[in-house]
C-alpha positions in Angstrom: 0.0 0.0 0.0 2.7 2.6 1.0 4.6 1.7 -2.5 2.0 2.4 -4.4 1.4 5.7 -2.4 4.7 6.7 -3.5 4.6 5.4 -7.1 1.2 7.7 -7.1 3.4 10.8 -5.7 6.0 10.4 -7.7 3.7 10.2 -10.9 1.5 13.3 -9.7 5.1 15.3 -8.7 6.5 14.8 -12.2 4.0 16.1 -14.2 2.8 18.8 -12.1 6.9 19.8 -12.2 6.5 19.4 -16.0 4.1 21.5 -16.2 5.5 24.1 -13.9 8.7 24.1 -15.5 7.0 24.9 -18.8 5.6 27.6 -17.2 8.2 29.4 -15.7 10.0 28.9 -19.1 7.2 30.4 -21.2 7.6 33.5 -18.7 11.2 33.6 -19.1 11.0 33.8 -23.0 8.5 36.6 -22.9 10.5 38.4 -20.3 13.7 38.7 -22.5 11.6 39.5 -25.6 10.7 42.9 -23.5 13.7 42.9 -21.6 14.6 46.9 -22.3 11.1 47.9 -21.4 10.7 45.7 -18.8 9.4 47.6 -15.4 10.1 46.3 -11.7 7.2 44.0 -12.0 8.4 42.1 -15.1 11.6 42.0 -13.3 10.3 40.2 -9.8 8.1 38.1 -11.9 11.1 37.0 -13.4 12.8 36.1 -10.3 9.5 34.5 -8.9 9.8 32.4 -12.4 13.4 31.2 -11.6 12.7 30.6 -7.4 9.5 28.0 -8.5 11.9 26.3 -11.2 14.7 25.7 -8.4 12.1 24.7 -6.0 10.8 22.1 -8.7 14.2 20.8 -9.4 15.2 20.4 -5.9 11.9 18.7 -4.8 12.1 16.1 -8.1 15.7 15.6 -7.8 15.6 13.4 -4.9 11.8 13.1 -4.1 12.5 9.8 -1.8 15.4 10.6 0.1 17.2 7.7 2.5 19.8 10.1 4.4 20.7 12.8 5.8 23.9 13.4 3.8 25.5 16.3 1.7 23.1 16.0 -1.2 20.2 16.2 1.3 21.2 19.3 2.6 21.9 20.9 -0.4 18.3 20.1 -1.7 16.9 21.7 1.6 18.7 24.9 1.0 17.7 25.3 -2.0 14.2 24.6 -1.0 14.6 27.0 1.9 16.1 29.7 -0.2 13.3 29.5 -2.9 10.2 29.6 -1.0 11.9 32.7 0.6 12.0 34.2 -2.5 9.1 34.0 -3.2 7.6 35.3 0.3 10.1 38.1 -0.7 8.8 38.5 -3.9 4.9 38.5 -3.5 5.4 41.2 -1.0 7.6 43.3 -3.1 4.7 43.1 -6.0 1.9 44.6 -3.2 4.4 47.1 -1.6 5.4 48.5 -5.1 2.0 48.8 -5.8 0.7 50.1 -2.4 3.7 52.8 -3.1 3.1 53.7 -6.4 -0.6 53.8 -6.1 -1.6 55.1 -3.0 1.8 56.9 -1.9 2.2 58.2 -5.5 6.0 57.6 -6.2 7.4 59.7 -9.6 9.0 56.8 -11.3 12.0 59.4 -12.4 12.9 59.5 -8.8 16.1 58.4 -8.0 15.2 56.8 -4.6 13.1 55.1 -6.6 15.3 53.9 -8.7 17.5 52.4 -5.2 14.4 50.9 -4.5 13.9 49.0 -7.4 17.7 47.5 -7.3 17.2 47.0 -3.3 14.0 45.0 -4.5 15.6 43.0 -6.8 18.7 42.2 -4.6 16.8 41.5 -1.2 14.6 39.2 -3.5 17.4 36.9 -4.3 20.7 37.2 -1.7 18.6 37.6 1.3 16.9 34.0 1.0 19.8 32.8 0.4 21.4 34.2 3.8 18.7 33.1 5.7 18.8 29.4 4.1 22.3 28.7 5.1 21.8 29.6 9.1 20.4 26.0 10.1 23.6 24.6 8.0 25.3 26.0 11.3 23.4 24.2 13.8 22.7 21.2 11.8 18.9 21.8 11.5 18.3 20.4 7.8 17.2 16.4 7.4 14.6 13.7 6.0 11.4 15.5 6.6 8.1 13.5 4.3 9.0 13.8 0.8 12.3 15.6 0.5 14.5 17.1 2.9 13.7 20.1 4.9 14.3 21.7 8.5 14.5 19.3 11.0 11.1 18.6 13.8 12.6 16.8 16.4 13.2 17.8 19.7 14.3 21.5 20.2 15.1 21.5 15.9 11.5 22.9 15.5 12.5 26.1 16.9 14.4 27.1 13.8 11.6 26.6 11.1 9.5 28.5 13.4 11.9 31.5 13.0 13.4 31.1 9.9 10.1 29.7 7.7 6.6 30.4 9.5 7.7 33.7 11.0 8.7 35.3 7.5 5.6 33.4 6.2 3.3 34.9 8.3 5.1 38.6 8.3 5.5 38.8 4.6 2.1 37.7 3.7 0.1 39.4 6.5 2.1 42.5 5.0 1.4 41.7 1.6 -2.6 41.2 2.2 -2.6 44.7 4.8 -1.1 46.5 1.5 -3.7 45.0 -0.8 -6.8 46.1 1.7 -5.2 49.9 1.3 -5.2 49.9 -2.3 -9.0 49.1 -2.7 -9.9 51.1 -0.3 -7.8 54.0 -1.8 -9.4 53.2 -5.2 -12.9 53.4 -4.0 -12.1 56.5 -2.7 -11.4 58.0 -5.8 -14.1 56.6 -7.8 -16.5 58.1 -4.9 -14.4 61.6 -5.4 -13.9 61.3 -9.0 -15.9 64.4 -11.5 -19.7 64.5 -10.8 -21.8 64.2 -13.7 -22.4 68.0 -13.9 -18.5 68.1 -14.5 -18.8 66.1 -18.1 -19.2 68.3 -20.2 -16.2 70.9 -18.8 -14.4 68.5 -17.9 -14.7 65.0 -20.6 -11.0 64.1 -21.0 -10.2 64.3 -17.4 -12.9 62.5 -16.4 -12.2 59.6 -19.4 -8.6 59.8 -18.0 -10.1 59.1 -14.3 -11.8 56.6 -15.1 -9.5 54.6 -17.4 -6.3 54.9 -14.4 -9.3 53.7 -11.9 -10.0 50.7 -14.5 -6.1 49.8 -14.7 -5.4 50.1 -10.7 -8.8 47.8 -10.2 -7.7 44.8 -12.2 -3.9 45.3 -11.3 -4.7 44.8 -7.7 -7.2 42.3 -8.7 -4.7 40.1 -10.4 -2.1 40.4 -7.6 -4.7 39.5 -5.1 -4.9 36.2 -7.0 -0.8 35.8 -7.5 -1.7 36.0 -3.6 -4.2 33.6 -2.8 -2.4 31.3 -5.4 1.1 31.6 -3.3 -0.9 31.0 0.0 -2.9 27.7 -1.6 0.5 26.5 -2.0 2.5 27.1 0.7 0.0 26.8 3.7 -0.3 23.0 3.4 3.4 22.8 4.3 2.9 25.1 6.8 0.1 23.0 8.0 2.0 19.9 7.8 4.7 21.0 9.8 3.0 22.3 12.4 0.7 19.2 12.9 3.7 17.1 12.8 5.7 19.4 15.5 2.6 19.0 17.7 1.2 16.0 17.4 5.0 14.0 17.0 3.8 12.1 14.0 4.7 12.2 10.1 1.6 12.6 8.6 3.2 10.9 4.7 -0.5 11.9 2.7 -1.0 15.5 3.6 3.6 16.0 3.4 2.9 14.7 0.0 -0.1 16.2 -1.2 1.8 19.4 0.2 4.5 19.0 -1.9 2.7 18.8 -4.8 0.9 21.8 -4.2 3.9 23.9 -3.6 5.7 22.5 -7.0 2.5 23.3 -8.8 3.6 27.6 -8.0 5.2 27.6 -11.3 2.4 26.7 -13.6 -0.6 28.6 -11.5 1.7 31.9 -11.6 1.9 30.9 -15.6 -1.6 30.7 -16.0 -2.5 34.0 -14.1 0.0 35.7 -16.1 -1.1 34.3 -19.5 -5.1 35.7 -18.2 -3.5 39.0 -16.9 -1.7 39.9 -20.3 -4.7 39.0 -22.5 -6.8 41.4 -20.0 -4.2 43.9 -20.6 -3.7 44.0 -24.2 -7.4 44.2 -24.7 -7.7 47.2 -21.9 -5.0 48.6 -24.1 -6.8 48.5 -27.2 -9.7 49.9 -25.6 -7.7 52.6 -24.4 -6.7 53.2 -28.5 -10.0 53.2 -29.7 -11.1 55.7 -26.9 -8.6 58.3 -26.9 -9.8 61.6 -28.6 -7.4 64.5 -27.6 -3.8 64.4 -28.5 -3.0 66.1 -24.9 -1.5 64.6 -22.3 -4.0 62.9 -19.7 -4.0 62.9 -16.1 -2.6 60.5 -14.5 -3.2 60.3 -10.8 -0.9 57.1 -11.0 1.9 59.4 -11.8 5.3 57.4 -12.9 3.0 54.1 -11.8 5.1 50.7 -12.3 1.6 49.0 -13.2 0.2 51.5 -15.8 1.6 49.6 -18.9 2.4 46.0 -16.9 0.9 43.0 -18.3 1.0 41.4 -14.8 
């Protein structure tokens, strides 16, 4: 019964990590294609693309591991590091929005500028950092499926700082920011030009409405990028904390977990293929509207998100 279990894993884990992998590749390709116009979003989407292909890797590398040796270790810090990443990365995509949107940053600011390489670089050295700290104390081994932070005894201690803590933080965060972007966009649609205003006022209430229409499904599709992270990573979360608790290794649920996190790459794809499709055609809308040769208003001055097909 338990080796068919695991032939059933095994079969599941390598097609969802086909399929992911394909994913993260497609996103890859249409990254470089845009490369010189790409915007901070393109660019942690990028490095979102590359953390789920390392996960996959190291999961379906050695999916049935017997020891705690080298190679174990390795594929647990890589784990480690990737799931950071993205953590990192999700909450970078709803602070750059929350800051842009609601704070108003001029993209031609050169802070802004800092903030986008500080972004990029926090994204992918800091997990890293943070992954090779229980390599000091010994705190990676056999954990379900693959190798992970050690459970036992006092080992526990350490996935509680170093994996639920920045889980919770960096989501919790990322979900706070969301909340004050819809509420500063229904704001302005309540404050927006009355009716009486039309007629004065046409373009600037078009232009209103149009940066409304764009912040709405922005946030909209990064709320799902967020649910979709969380749908993935809290079974493992889950798991670990069950097993901590109740002492036991609960093989079905580490499993299923696994499966669910290696499965990041392709729902990220698929989100990404439906945001761009909405995009282009808001774009085209936008053509086929546009009246006046002058410049709009854009109360989403130097916005990241404007033009992004994320």
């Amino acid at each position: 019964m338990q080796e068919m279990g695991s032939t059933l894993y095994l079969t599941l884990l390598i097609i969802i990590s086909i399929l992911s992998l394909i994913g993260c590749f497609v996103l890859l390709i249409d990254y470089f294609q845009q490369k010189q116009n790409a915007n901070l979003a393109a660019k942690l989407l990028v490095i979102l693309s590359i953390s789920d292909a390392i996960y996959v890797v190291a999961v379906v590398t050695n999916p049935t591991p017997q020891t705690d040796g080298a190679f174990c270790v390795i594929q647990a810090l890589f784990k480690q590091s990737s799931s950071l990443s993205t953590f990192i990365v999700n909450f970078f995509f709803c602070l750059t929005t929350y800051l842009t949107i609601v704070e108003n940053i001029d993209i031609t600011d050169d802070k802004y500028h800092k903030y986008k390489r500080n972004a990029k670089i926090f994204s992918i050295l800091f997990p890293f950092l943070i992954a090779l700290i229980p390599i000091t104390y010994n705190g990676y081994g056999i954990q379900y499926y693959a190798c992970s932070f050690k459970t036992q005894n006092a080992y526990w201690i350490g996935e509680l700082l170093l994996f639920f803590l920045p889980f919770g933080l960096l989501f919790g965060s990322s979900l706070y920011f969301l909340l004050r972007i819809q509420g500063f966009l229904k704001e302005i649609q309540k404050n927006k030009l009355g009716h009486d205003d039309f007629i004065i006022n046409r373009r600037t209430l078009m232009s209103q409405n149009s940066q409304i229409t764009v912040g709405e499904q922005y946030t909209k599709f990064l709320f799902y990028y967020t649910l979709v992270h969380l749908f993935c990573w809290l079974p493992i979360i889950v798991s670990s904390i069950l097993d901590i608790i109740l002492e036991r290794d609960f093989f079905w649920f580490g499993g299923i977990s696994y499966i669910l996190a290696c499965s990041q790459g392709f729902l990220d794809f698929v989100l990404f293929m439906i945001s761009k499709r909405v995009s282009s055609q808001s774009q085209v809308y936008e053509r086929n509207n546009s009246f006046l040769t002058a410049d709009p208003i854009d109360i989403y001055r130097g916005s990241v998100v404007y033009n992004s097909s994320l």
